[in-house]
FILUMPA-375252 format. One record per residue (C-alpha): x, y, z. Coordinates in steps of 0.1 Angstrom, whole numbers, padded with zeros to 4 digits, always signed. Layout:
<drenmis>
XYZ ...
</drenmis>
This chain:
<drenmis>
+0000+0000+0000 +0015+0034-0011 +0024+0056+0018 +0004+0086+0023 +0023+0117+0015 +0024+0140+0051 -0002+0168+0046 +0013+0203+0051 -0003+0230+0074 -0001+0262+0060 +0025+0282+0078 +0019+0304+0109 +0033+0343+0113 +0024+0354+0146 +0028+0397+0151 +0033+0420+0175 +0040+0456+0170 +0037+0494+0184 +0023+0503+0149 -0014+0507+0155 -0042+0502+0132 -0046+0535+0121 -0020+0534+0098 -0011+0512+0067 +0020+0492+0085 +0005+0462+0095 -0011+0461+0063 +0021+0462+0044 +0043+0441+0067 +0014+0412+0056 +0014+0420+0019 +0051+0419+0013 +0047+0382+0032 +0021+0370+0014 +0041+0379-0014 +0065+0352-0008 +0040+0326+0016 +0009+0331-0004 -0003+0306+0017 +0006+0327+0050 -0020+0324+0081 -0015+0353+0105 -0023+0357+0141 -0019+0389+0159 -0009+0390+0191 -0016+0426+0193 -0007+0461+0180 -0010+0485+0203 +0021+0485+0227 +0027+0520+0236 +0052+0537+0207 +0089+0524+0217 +0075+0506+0251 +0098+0478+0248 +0092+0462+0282 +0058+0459+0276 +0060+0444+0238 +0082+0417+0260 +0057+0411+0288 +0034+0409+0260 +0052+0380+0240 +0056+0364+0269 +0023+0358+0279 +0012+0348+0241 +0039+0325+0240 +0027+0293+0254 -0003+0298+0235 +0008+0300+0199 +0004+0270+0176 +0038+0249+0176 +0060+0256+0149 +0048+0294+0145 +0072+0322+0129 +0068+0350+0157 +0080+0387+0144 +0078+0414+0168 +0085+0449+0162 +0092+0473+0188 +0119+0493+0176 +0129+0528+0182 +0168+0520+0175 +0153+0516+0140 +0177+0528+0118 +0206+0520+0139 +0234+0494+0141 +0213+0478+0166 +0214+0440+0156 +0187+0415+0148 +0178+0380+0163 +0161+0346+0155 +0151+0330+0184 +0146+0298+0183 +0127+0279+0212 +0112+0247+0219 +0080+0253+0200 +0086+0289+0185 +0110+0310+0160 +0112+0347+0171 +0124+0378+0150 +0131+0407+0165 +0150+0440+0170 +0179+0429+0193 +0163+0453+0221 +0153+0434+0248 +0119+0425+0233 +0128+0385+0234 +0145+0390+0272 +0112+0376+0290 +0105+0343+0262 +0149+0340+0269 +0143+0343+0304 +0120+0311+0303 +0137+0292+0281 +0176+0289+0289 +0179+0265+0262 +0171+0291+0237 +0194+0296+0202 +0198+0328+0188 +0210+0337+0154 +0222+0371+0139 +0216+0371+0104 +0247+0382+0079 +0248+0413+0056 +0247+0387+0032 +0215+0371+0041 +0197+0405+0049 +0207+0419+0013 +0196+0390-0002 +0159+0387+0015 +0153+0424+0020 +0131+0445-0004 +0151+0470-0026 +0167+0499-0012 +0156+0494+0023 +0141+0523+0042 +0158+0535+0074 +0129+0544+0093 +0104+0509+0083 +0126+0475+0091 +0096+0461+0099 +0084+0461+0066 +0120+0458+0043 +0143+0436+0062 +0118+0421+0095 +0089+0406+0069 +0108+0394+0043 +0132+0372+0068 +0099+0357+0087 +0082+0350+0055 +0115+0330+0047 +0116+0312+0083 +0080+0307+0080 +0085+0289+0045 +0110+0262+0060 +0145+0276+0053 +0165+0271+0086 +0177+0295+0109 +0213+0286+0103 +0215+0292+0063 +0201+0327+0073 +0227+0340+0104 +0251+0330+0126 +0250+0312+0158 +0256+0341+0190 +0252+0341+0225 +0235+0370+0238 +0234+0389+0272 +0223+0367+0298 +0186+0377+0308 +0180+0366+0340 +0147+0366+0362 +0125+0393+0364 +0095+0374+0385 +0095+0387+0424 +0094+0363+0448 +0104+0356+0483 +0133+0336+0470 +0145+0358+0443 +0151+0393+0465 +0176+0410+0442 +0145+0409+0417 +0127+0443+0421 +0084+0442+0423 +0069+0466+0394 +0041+0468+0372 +0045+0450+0342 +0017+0465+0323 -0017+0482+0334 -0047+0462+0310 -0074+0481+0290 -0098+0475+0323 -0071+0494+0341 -0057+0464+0364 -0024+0467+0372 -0004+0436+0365 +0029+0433+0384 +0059+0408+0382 +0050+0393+0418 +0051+0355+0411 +0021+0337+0430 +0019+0297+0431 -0014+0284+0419 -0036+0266+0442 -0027+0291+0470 -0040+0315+0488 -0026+0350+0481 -0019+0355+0516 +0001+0328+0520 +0028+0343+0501 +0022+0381+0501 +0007+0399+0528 +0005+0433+0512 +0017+0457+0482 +0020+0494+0480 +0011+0506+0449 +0031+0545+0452 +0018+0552+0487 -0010+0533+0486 -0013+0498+0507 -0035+0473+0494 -0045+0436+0513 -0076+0429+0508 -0076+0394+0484 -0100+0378+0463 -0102+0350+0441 -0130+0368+0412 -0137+0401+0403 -0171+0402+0415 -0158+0396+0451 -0139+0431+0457 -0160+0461+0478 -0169+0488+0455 -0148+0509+0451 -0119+0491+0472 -0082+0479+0454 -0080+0440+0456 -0056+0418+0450 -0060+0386+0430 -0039+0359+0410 -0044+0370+0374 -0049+0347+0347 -0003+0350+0339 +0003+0332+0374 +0007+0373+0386 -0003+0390+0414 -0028+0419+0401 -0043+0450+0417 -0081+0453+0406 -0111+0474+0413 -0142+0460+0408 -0162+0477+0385 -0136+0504+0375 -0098+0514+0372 -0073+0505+0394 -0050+0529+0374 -0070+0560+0375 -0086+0554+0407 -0046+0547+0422 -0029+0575+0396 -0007+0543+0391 +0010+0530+0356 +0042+0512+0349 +0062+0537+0362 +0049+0537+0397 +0067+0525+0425 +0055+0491+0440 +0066+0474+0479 +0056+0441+0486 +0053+0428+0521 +0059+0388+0521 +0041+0364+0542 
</drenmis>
């Protein structure tokens, strides 16, 4: 009996970017890889991190991450160095191949995953893929697409760079064991809950491992376990759906009704 032949899934480009949807970028990045993977499928992940908000594109991936279908091309662009001799990576995890501006943006993904190769691609490879006379302002569009339509479409990432080790990224969650690693917001949600990098175990009670937070000069220990549990009008904490302590109000804005973002100040108190 002949052997069947294996079916192909059409390849997966997952994006991220600080480009908005008010303007034609996304759009482009998309057409120029559909050019070259007509048979592209794209997911995005999200378009509106804050203009040059690199931290928070990061925190972003990260939580997509484990989500992503298997074998998905994932090109994030968060770049103000645009322009600049700032490198370029391929990431390649367990399940995922990342392109990015060497900026940070892959720190929390490299963070998780020590086993994690990165590539640089070579002036070769970059003139070779990259749309003609590349502009210094879009390298999302001219250099970024063009090389995750070419990942996406099966060619390796070691024909396209060369193997480097980059700076070591280290933890960023808070917890009682890691003390060097400073509490902060990580990103404030469009219900305006403030998501911090204070690590909670699941199955446990919130108290059992934090006893308080100050969010600027604001304390806040009162914990729930749902939304629909806080006072009115009353800052909560609760284990948010990342494994991450969160400060909520029910009903409204913990940011406007704190004054907080990602710049303010936060103490925690451990159990």
């Amino acid at each position: 009996m002949p052997r069947r032949a294996a079916i192909r899934r059409p390849p997966v480009i997952a994006l991220l970017t600080d480009f908005g949807l008010s303007d034609h970028f996304v759009g482009v990045m998309k057409g120029v890889i559909v050019q070259r993977l007509p048979d592209a499928r794209f997911i995005d992940i999200t378009h509106a991190v804050e203009p040059g908000r690199i931290r928070q594109g990061a925190f972003t991936l990260w939580n997509a991450a484990s989500y992503l279908p298997e074998g998905s091309v994932v090109l994030a662009v968060v770049d103000p160095g645009v322009g600049t001799d700032r490198g370029i990576s391929i990431l390649r995890t367990g399940r995922l191949t990342f392109v990015a501006p060497e900026n940070g943006l892959l720190d929390l993904v490299r963070s998780d995953d020590p086993r994690a190769t990165a590539f640089r691609p070579t002036s070769r490879t970059i003139s070779r893929l990259s749309l003609p006379d590349p502009s210094s302002t879009f390298h999302g569009r001219d250099i970024f697409a063009p090389l995750a339509a070419s990942l996406a479409g099966g060619q390796r990432a070691e024909r396209l760079g060369t193997r480097t080790r980059l700076p070591e990224a280290g933890p960023w969650r808070a917890t009682p064991a890691a003390p060097a690693v400073a509490p902060e917001i990580m990103s404030v949600d469009r219900f305006g809950n403030l998501i911090t990098n204070i690590a909670l175990p699941g199955g446990r009670e919130i108290h059992r491992t934090v006893r308080m937070v100050s969010i600027g000069k604001i304390m806040v220990s009162q914990a729930i376990r749902a939304y629909d549990e806080a006072p009115e009008n009353t800052p909560c904490l609760i284990r948010g759906s990342s494994g991450l302590l969160e400060v909520v109000v029910r009903g409204r804005s913990a940011s406007v009704l704190l004054g907080a973002h990602d710049r303010t100040p936060v103490r925690v108190v451990w159990t």
